[in-house]
VORODREN-630935 format. One record per residue: residue in one letter; residue number from 1; x, y, z of N, C-alpha, C, O, CB in turn. Coordinates in Angstrom, 1 decimal. Glycine has a CB too. Layout:
REM residues N
{code a pos NUM nX X nY Y nZ Z caX X caY Y caZ Z cX X cY Y cZ Z oX X oY Y oZ Z cbX X cbY Y cbZ Z}
...
REM end
This chain:
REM residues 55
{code x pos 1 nX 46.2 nY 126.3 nZ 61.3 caX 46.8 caY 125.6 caZ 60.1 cX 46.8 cY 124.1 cZ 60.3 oX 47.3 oY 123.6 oZ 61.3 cbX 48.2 cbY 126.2 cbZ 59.9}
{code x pos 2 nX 46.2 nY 123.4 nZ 59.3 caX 45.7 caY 122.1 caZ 59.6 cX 47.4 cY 120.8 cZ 59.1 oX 47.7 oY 119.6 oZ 59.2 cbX 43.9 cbY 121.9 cbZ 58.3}
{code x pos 3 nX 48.1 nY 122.0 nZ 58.8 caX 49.6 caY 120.9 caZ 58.8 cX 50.5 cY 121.2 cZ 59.9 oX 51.6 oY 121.1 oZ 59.6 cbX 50.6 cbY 121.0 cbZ 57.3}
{code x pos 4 nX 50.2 nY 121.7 nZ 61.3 caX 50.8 caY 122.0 caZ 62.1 cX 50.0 cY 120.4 cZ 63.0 oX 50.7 oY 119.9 oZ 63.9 cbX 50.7 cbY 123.6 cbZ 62.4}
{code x pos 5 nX 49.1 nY 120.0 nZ 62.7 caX 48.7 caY 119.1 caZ 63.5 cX 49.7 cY 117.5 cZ 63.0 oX 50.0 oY 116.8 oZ 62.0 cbX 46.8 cbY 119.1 cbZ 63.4}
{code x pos 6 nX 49.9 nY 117.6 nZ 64.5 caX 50.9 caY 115.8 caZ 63.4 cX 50.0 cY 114.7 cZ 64.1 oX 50.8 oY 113.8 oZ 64.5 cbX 53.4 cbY 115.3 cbZ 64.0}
{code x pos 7 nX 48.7 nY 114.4 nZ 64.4 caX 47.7 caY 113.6 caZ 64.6 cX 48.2 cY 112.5 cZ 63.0 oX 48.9 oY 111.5 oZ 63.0 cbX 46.1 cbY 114.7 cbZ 64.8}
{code x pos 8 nX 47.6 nY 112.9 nZ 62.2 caX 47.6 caY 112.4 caZ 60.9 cX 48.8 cY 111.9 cZ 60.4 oX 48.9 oY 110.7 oZ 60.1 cbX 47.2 cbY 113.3 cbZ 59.9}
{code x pos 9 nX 49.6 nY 112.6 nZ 60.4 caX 50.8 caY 112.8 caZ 59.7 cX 52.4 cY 111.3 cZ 60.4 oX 53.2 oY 110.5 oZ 60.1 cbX 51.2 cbY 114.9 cbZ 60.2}
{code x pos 10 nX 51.6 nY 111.8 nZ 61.5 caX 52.3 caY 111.0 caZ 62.2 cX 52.1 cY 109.5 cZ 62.5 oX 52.9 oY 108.8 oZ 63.0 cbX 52.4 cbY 111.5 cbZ 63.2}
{code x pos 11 nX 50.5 nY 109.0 nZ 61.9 caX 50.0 caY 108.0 caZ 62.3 cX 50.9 cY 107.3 cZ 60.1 oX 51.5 oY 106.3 oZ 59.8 cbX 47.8 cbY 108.2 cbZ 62.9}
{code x pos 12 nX 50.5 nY 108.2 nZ 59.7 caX 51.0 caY 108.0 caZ 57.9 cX 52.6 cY 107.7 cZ 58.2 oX 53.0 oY 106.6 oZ 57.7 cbX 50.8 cbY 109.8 cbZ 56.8}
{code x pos 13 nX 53.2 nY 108.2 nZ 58.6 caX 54.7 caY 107.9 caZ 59.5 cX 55.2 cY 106.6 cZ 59.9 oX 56.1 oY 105.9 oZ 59.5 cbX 54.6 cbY 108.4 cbZ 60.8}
{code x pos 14 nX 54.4 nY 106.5 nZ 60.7 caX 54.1 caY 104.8 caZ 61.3 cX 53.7 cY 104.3 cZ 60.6 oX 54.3 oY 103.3 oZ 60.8 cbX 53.3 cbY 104.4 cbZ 62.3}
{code x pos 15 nX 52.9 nY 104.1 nZ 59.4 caX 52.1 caY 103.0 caZ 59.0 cX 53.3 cY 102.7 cZ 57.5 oX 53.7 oY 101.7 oZ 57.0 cbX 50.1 cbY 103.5 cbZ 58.7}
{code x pos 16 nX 53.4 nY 104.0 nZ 57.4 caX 54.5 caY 103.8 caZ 56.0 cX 56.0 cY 103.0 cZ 56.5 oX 56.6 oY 102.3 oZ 55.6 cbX 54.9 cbY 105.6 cbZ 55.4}
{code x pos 17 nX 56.6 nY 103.2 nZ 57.7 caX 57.9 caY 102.5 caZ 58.1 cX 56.9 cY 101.0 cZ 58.3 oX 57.0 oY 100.1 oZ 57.4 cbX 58.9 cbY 103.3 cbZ 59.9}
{code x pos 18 nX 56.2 nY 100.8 nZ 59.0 caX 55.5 caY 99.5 caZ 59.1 cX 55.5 cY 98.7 cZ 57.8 oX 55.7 oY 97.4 oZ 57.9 cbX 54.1 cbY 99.7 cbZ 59.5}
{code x pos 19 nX 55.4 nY 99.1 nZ 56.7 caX 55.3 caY 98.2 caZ 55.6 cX 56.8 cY 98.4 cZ 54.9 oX 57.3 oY 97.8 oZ 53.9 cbX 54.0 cbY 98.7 cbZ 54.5}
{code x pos 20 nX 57.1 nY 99.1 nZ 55.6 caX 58.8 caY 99.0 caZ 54.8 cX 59.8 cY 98.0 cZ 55.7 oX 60.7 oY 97.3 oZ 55.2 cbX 59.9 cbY 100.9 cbZ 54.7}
{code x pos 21 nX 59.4 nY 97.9 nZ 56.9 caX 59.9 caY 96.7 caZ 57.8 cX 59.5 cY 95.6 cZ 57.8 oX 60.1 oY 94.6 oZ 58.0 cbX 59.9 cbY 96.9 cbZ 58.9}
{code x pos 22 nX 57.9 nY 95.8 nZ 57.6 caX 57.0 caY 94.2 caZ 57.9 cX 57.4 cY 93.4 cZ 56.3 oX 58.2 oY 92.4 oZ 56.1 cbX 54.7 cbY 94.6 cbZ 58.2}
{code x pos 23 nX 56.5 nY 94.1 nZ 55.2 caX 56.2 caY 93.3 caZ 54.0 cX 57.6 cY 93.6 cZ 53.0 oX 57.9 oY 92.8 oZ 52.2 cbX 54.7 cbY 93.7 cbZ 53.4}
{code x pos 24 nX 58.5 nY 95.1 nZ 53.2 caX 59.2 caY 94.8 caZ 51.7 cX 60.4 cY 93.8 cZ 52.1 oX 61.0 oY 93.3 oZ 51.2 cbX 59.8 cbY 96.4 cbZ 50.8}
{code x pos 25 nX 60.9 nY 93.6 nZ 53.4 caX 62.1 caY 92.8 caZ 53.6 cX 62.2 cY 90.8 cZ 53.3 oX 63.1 oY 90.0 oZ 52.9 cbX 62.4 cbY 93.2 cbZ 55.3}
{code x pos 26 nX 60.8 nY 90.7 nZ 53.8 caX 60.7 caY 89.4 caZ 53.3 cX 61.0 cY 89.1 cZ 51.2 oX 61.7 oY 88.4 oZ 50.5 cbX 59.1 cbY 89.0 cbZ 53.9}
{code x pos 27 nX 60.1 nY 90.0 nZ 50.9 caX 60.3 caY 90.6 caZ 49.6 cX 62.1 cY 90.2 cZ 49.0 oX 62.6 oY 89.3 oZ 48.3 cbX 60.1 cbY 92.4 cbZ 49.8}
{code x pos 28 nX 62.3 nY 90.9 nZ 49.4 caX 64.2 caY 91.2 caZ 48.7 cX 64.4 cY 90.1 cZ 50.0 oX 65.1 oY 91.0 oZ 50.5 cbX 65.4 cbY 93.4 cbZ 48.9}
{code x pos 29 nX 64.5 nY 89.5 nZ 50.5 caX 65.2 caY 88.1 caZ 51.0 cX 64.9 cY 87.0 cZ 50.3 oX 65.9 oY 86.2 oZ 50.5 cbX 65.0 cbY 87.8 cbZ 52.3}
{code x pos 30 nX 64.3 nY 86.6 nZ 49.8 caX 63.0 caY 85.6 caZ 49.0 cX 63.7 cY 85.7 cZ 47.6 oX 63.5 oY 84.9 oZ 46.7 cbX 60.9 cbY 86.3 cbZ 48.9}
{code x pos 31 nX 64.5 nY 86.8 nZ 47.3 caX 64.8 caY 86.8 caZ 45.6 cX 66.1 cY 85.6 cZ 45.6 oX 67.0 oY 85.5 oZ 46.5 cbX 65.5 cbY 88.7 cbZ 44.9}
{code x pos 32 nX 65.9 nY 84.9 nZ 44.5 caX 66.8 caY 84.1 caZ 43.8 cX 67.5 cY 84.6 cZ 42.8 oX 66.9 oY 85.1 oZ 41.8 cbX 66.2 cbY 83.2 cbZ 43.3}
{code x pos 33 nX 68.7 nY 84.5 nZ 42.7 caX 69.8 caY 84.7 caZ 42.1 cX 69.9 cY 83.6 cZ 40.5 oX 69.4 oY 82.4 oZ 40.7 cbX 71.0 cbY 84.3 cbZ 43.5}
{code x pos 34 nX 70.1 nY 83.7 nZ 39.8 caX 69.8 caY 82.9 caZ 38.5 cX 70.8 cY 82.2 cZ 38.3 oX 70.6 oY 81.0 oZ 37.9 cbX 69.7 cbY 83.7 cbZ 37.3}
{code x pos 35 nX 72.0 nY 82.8 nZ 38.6 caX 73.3 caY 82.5 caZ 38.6 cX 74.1 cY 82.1 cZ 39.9 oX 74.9 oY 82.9 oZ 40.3 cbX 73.9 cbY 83.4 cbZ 38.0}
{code x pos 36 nX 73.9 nY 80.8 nZ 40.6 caX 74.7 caY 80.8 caZ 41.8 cX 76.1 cY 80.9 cZ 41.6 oX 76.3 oY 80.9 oZ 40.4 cbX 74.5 cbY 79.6 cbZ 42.5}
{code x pos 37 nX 77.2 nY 81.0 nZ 42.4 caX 78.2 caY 81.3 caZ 42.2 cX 78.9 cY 80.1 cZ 42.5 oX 78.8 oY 79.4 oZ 43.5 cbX 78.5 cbY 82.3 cbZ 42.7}
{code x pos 38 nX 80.0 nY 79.8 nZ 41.3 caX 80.6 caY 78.5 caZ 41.5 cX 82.4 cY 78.8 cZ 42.5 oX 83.0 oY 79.9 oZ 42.5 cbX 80.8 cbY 77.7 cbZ 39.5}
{code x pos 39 nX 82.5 nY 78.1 nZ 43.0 caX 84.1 caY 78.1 caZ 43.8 cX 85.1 cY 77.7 cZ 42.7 oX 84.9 oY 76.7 oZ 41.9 cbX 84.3 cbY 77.0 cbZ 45.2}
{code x pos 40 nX 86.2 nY 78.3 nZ 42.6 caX 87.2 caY 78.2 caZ 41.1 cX 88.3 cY 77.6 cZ 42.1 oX 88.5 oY 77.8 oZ 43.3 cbX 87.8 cbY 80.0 cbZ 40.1}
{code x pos 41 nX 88.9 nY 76.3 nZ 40.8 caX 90.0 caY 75.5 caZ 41.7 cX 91.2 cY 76.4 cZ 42.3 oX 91.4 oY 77.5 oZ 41.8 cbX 90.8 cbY 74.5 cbZ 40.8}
{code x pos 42 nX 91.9 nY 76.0 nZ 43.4 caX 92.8 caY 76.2 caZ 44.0 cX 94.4 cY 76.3 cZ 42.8 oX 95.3 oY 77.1 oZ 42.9 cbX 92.6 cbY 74.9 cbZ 45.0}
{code x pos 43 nX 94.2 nY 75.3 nZ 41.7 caX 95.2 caY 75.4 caZ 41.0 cX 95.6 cY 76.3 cZ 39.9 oX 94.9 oY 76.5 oZ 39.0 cbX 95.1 cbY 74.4 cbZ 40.7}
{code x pos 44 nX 96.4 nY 76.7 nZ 40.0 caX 97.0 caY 77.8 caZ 39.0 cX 97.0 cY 77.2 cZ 37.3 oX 97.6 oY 76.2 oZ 37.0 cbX 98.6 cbY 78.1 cbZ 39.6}
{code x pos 45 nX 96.2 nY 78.1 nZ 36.3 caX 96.1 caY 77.2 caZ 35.0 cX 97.3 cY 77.8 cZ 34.4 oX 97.4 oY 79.0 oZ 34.6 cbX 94.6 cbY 77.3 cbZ 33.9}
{code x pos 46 nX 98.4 nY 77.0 nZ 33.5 caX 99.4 caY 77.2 caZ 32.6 cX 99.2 cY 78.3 cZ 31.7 oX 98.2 oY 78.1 oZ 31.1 cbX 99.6 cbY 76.2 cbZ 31.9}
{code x pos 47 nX 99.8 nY 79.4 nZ 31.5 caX 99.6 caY 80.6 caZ 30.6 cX 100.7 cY 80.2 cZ 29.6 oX 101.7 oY 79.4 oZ 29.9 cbX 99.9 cbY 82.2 cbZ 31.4}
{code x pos 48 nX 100.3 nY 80.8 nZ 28.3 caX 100.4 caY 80.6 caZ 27.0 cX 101.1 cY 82.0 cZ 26.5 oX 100.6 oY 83.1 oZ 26.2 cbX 98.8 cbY 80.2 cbZ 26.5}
{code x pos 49 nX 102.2 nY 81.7 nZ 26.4 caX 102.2 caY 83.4 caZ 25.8 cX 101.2 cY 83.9 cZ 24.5 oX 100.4 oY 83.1 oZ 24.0 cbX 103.8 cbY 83.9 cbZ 25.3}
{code x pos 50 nX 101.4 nY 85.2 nZ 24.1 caX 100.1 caY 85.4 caZ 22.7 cX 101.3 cY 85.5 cZ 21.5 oX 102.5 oY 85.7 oZ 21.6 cbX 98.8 cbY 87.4 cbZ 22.7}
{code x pos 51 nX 100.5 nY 85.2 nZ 20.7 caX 101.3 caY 84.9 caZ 19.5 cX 100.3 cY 86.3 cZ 18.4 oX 99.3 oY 86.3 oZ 17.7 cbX 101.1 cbY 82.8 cbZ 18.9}
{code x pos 52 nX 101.5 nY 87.6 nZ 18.9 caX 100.7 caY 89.1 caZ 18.5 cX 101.4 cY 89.0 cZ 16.8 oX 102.5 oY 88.7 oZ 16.5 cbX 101.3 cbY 90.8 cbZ 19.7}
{code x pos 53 nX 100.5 nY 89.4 nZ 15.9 caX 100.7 caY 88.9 caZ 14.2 cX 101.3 cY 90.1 cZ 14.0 oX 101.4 oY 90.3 oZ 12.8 cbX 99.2 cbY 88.6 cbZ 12.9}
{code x pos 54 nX 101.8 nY 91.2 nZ 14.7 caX 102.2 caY 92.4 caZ 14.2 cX 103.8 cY 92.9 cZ 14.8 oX 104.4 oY 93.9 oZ 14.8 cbX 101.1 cbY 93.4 cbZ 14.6}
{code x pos 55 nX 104.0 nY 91.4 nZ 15.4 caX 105.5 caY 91.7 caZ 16.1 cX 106.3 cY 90.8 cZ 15.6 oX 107.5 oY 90.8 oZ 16.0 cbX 105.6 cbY 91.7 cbZ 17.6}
REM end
């Protein structure tokens, strides 16, 4: 039975982790974000109570 041999199978093994370690990681490290993230002040902003039209 020619799938009992792991000659093949096993070289397809290797070569497939090889491109998932070598080429896709540079990939997804290289992506840019659109939106950097800004740092929000330290200061606490004044709250307003709501002015609810049904109370």
């Amino acid at each position: 039975m020619p799938q009992l041999n792991p000659t093949p199978w096993f070289a397809i093994l290797v070569f497939s982790w090889m491109i998932f370690l070598v080429v896709i990681p540079p990939k997804i490290l290289a992506h840019v974000y659109p939106n950097e993230p800004t740092s929000q002040s330290t200061q606490k902003s004044k709250t307003e109570p709501w002015n609810w039209p049904w109370y």
